[in-house]
N, C-alpha and C positions, 0 to 999 in steps of 0.2 A: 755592916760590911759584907755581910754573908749573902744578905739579899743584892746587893749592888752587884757584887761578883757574879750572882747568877745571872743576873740584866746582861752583861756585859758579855757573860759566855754566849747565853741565846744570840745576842747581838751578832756575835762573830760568826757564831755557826750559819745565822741567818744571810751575812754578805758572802760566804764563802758556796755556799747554798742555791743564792739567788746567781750569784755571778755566771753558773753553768744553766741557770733554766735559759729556758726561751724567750726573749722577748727581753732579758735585763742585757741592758750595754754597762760597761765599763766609762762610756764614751756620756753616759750621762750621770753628771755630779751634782745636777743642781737640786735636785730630793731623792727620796724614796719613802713612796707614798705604800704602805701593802693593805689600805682598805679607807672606805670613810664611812665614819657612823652613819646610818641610814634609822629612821625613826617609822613606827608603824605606830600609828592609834588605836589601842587595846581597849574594846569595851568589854572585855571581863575584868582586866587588870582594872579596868577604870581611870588610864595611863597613859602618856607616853611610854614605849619600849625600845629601847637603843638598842640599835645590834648590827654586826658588820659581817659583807662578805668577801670573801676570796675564791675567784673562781681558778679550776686548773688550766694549766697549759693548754692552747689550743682549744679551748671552750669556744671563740668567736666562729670557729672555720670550718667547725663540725655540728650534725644534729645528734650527736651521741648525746645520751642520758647519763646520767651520775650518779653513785649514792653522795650521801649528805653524811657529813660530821658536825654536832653540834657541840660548840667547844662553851662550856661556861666560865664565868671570871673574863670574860676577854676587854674588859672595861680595864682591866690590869695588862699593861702594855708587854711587859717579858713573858703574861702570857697567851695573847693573839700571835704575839710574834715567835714563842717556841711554837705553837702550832700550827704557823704558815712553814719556819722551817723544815720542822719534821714530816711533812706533807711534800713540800719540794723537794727533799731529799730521798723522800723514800719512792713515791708517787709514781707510776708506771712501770718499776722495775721491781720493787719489792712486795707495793702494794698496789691497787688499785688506785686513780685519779680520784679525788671526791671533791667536793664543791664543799670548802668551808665555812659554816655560819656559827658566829662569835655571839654569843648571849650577853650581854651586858648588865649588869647588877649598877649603875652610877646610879640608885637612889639612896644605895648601901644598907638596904633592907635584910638582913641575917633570916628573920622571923619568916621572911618568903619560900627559904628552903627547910625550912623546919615541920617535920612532919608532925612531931609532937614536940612544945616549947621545952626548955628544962625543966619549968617552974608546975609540968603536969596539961598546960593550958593545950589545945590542940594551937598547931603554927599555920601558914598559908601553905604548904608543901600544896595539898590538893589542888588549892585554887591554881596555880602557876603551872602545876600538870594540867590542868584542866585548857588553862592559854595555849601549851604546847602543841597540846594533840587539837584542839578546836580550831583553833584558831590563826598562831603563828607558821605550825607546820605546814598546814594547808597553801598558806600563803606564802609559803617561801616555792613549793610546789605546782603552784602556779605561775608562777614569775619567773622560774628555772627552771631548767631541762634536767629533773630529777628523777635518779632510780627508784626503785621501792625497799629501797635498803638503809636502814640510817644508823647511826651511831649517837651515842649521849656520853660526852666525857665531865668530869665533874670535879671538884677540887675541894678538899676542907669540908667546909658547908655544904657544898653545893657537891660534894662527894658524898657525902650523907643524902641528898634531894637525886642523886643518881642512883643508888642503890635503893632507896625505897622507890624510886618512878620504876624499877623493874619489878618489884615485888607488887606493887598496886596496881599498874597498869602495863603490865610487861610486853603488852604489841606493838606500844607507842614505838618502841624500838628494837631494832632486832641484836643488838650489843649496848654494853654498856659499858664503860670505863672509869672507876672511882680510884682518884690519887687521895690518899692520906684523908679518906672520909671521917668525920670526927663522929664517928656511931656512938661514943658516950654520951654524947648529948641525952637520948634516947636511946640505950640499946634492949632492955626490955622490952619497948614496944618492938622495934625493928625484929626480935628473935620472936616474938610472936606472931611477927606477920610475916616472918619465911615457912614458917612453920604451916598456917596458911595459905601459902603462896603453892607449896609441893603437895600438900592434899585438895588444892582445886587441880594441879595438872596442868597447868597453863606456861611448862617450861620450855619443852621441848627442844625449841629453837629459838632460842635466845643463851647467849651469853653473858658472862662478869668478869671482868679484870679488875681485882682491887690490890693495892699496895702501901706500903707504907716504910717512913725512913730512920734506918737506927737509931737515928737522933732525933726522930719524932716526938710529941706529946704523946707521954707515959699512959694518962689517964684517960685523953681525952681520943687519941688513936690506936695507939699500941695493943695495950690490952683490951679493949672493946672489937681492934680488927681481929686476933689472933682468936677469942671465942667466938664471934662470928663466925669466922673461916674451922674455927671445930664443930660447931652447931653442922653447918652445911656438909661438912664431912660424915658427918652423922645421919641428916637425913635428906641430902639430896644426892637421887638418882644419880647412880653413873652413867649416864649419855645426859649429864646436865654439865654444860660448858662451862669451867670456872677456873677459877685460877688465883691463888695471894700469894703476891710477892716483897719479902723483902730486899730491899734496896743500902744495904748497912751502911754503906758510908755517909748517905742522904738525909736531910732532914724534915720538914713537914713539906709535902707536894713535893715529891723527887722531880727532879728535872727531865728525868728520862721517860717517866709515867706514862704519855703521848704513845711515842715509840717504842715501849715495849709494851705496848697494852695493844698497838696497832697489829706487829709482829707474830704475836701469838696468834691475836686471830687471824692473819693471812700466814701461816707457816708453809703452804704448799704453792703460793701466790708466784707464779715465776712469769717472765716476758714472750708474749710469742703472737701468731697474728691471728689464733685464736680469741672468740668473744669469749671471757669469762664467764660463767654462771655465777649468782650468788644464790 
């Protein structure tokens, strides 16, 4: 019931959302389409790789360039669709416009974001960062009038595959956003490699928004995020962008995780006819 009700809330926010952007009528009832699975052939993956986009308002009628947010899980429908939401709602007035790209997991592979398995074994984390940055990124930038600016949002698993893609390879992106990452999996490894990550230096500019919800997994989020977030208190630099949030009414992947992880990082973000810098 818990999970339907959130479907259902995204739902609504998303027609109440769409109803004010540009380009949706009222006047048309007979679908509403907000993207279609598009397939690339991965020869690292060794793979078909699903994944979908959504561009912003007004992308066809200008040559302006974009940053990118790449949203994972969005093979899970309430969440491509809280992330189309949260994006038309916010999107030129709070935040910047970005061009949405949905990562798809339909092979339902867990062991793909897994930097290190439970069981000790090393997981594919590397290989699937390796696709990111070689391979899909490139070609989504190719194909799209993109900024040089992206974002990695992440969920559960793939909230854990976000937080170690900054610590492993931290240029791939220049933010990173992890809802209710499940760092017990592995969190000895993970405190090891932060630990590494701030005596090579390679932080500066980059960001992390992680969170997690009152009613989350004890074992498996709660207290693995909440020592994490002490570790890093501990030894990373202050002019290192970070942020952990609890969300106490929420439960595993708060629904809000999107926009307030967007938020933070544009807190100065206002409208004007000024070009932005990022």
């Amino acid at each position: 019931m818990h999970i339907s009700f959130k479907l259902v809330f995204v739902l609504i926010i998303l027609f109440f959302s769409l109803s004010f952007y540009p380009g949706f009528s009222q006047e048309q009832k007979d679908e509403m389409v907000l993207a279609k699975y598009q397939i690339l052939q991965s020869k690292i993956l060794e793979e078909d790789f699903t994944y979908l986009v959504d561009l912003p308002a007004g992308y066809e009628k200008t040559d302006k360039k974009y940053p990118v947010i790449y949203v994972m899980n969005s093979h899970i429908t309430s969440t491509f669709a809280n992330a189309v939401a949260t994006l038309s709602q916010l999107s030129s007035e709070i935040i910047p416009q970005f061009i949405l790209v949905g990562l798809c997991n339909d092979k339902g592979r867990a062991s793909k974001y897994f930097p290190m398995k439970p069981n000790g074994e090393l997981g594919e984390a590397d290989t699937f960062l390796t696709f990111l940055t070689d391979e899909f990124i490139p070609y989504i930038d190719q194909n799209y009038r993109t900024e040089n600016y992206r974002i990695l949002m992440g969920q559960s698993n793939t909230g854990l595959f976000t937080v170690y893609s900054l610590l492993a390879k931290p240029t791939a992106f220049n933010a990173y956003i992890a809802a209710s990452p499940s760092l017990g999996w592995c969190l000895d490894f993970i405190k090891e490699k932060a630990i590494s990550f701030f005596a090579e230096g390679n932080w500066e500019i980059r960001s992390l928004y992680m969170n997690y919800g009152g009613k989350d997994y004890k074992d498996l989020c709660i207290d693995p995020i909440i020592e994490f977030a002490e570790l890093l208190g501990e030894i990373a630099p202050k002019n290192f962008h970070w942020k952990m949030e609890l969300l106490e009414q929420d439960g595993h992947v708060p629904i809000a995780s999107l926009n307030n992880g967007l938020l933070w990082l544009f807190p100065d973000f206002w409208v004007s006819d000024e070009k932005i810098i990022f």
